[in-house]
C-alpha positions as CSV (number, residue, x, y, z in Angstrom):
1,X,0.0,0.0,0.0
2,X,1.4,3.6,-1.1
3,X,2.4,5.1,1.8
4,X,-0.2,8.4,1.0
5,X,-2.9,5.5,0.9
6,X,-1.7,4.3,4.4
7,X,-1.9,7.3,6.2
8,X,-4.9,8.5,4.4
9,X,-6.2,4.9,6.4
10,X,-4.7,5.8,9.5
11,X,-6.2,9.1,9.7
12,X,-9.9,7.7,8.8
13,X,-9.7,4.5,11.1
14,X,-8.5,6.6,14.3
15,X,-12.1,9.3,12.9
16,X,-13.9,6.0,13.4
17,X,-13.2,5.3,17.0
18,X,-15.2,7.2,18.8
19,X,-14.4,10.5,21.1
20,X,-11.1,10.8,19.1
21,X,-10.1,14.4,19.7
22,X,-9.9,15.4,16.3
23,X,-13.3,13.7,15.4
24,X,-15.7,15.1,18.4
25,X,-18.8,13.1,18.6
26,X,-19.8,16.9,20.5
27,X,-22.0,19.1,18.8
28,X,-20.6,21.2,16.6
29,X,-22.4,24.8,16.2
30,X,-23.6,26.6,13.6
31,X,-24.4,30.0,13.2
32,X,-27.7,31.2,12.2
33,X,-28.8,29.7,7.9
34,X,-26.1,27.4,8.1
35,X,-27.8,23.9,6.9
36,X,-27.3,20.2,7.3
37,X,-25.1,20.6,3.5
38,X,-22.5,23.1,5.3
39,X,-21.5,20.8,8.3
40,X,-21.2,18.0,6.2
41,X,-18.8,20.2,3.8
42,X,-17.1,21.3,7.1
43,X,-16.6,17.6,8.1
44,X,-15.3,16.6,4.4
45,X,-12.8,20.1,4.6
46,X,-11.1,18.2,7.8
47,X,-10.4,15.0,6.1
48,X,-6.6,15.7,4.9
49,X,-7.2,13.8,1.9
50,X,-10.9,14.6,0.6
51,X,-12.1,16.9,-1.3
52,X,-15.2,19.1,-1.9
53,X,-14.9,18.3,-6.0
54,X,-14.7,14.5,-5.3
55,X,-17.1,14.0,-2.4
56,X,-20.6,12.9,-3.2
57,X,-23.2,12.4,-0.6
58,X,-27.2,11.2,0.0
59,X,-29.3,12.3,3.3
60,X,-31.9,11.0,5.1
61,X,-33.8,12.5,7.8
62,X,-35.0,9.5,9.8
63,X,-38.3,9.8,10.6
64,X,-39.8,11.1,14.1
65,X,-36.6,11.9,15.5
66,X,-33.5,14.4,15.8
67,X,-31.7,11.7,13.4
68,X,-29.6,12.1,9.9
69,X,-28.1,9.9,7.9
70,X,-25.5,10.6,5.5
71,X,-23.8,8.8,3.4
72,X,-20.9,10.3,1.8
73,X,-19.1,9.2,-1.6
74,X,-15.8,9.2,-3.5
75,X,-12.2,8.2,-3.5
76,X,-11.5,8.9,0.0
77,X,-14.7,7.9,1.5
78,X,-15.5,4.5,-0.1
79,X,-13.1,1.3,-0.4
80,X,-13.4,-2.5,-1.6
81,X,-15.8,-3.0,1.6
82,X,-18.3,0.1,1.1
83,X,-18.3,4.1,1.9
84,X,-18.9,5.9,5.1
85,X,-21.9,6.6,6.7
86,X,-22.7,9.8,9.4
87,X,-25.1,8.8,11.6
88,X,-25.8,13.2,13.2
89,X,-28.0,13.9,16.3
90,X,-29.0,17.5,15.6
91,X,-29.9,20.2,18.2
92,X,-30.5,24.3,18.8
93,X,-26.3,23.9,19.2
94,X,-25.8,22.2,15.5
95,X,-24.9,18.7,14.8
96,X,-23.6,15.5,16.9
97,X,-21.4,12.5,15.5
98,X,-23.5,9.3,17.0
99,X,-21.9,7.6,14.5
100,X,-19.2,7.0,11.6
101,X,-19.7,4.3,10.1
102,X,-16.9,2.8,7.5
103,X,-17.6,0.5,5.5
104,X,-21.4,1.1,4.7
105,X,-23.2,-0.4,1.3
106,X,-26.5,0.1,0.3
107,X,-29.2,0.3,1.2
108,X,-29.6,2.1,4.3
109,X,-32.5,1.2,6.6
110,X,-34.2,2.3,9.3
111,X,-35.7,-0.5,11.2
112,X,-38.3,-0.6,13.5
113,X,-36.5,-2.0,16.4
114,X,-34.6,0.7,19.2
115,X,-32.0,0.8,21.8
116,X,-30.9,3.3,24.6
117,X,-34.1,5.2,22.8
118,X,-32.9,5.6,19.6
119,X,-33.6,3.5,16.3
120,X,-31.2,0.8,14.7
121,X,-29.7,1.1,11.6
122,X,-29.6,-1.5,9.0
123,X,-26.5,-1.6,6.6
124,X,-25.6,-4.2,4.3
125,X,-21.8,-5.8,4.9
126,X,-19.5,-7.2,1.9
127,X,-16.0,-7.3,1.2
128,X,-13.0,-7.7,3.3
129,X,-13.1,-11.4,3.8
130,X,-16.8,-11.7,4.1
131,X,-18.3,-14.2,1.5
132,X,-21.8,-13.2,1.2
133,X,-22.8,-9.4,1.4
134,X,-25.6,-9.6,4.3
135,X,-27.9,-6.7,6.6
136,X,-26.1,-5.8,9.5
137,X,-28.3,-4.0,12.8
138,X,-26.3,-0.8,13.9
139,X,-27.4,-0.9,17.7
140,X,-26.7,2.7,19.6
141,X,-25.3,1.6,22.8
142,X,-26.0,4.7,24.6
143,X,-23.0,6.8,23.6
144,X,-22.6,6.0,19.4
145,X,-23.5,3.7,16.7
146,X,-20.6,0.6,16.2
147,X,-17.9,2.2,13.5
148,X,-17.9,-0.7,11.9
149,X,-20.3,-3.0,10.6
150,X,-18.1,-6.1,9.5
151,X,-17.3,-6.9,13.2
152,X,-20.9,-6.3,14.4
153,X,-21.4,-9.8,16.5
154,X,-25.7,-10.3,15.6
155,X,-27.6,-11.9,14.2
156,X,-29.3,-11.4,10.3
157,X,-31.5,-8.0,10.8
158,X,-34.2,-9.9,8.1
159,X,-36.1,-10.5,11.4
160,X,-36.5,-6.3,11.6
161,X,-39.3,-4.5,9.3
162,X,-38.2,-1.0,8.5
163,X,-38.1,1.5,6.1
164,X,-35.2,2.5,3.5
165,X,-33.5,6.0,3.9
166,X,-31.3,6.0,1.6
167,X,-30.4,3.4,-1.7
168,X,-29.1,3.3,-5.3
169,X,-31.7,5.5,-6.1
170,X,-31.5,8.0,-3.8
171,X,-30.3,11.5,-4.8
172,X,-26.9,11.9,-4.8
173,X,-25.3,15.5,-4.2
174,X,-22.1,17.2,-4.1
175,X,-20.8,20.0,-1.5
């Protein structure tokens, strides 16, 4: 692996864990007409290695609750096993990290089950050693959503009903 490549991985897998310094799960706040579009942007600006022109992303509000999901394309973002997924609490201070999610594919669900008062998350898992792509059931354990959904110990979410947020068809923007 090119060295640039290998840092580039460093500096995304220490985002995923959670309460990393330089990846606050705190609110981050926004001043007055600043939208949903401008934290992401803000987000993607901090990445060392993305890029406003090669980011592309699809949102979901979920349903009945304070919840976003976004999922966020391109070169940086996305690898053999999928692309990230922001999983943002808003609130009259701005936006939250609950979760960052590598390693996200399509499509993203909203299931009807909940923990520690918030909804899971269905995601599908593929790649890195896993022979057939499956639904995986991101759980909020109180403080986040699991970074990533390959090591999520479950089992199959087809038991869940639920709703897609966000799939191959779903808009896709850029910042």
């Amino acid at each position: 692996m090119p060295i640039k490549s290998l840092f580039a991985f460093s500096v995304l897998m220490a985002c995923a864990v959670p309460y990393e310094a330089s990846c606050s799960n705190k609110a981050t706040t926004l001043q007055p007409g600043q939208s949903l579009k401008a934290f992401v942007r803000d987000f993607v600006n901090k990445s060392p290695f993305a890029s406003e022109t090669t980011t592309r992303f699809s949102m979901a509000k979920v349903p009945a609750s304070d919840l976003t999901v976004v999922y966020l394309s391109g070169p940086v973002w996305c690898g053999s096993g999928g692309c990230t997924l922001l999983i943002l609490k808003s609130s009259d201070a701005g936006y939250g990290i609950l979760g960052k999610v590598s390693l996200a594919n399509l499509p993203i669900r909203l299931l009807n089950s909940t923990h520690h008062g918030l909804p899971d998350i269905g995601v599908v898992a593929k790649g890195g050693g896993i022979s057939s792509a499956h639904e995986v059931v991101l759980q909020f354990d109180g403080n986040h959503y699991p970074s990533n959904p390959t090591i999520v110990r479950q089992g199959s979410s087809n038991k869940y009903s639920g709703k897609v947020l966000i799939d191959s068809n779903s808009s896709i923007e850029k910042l």
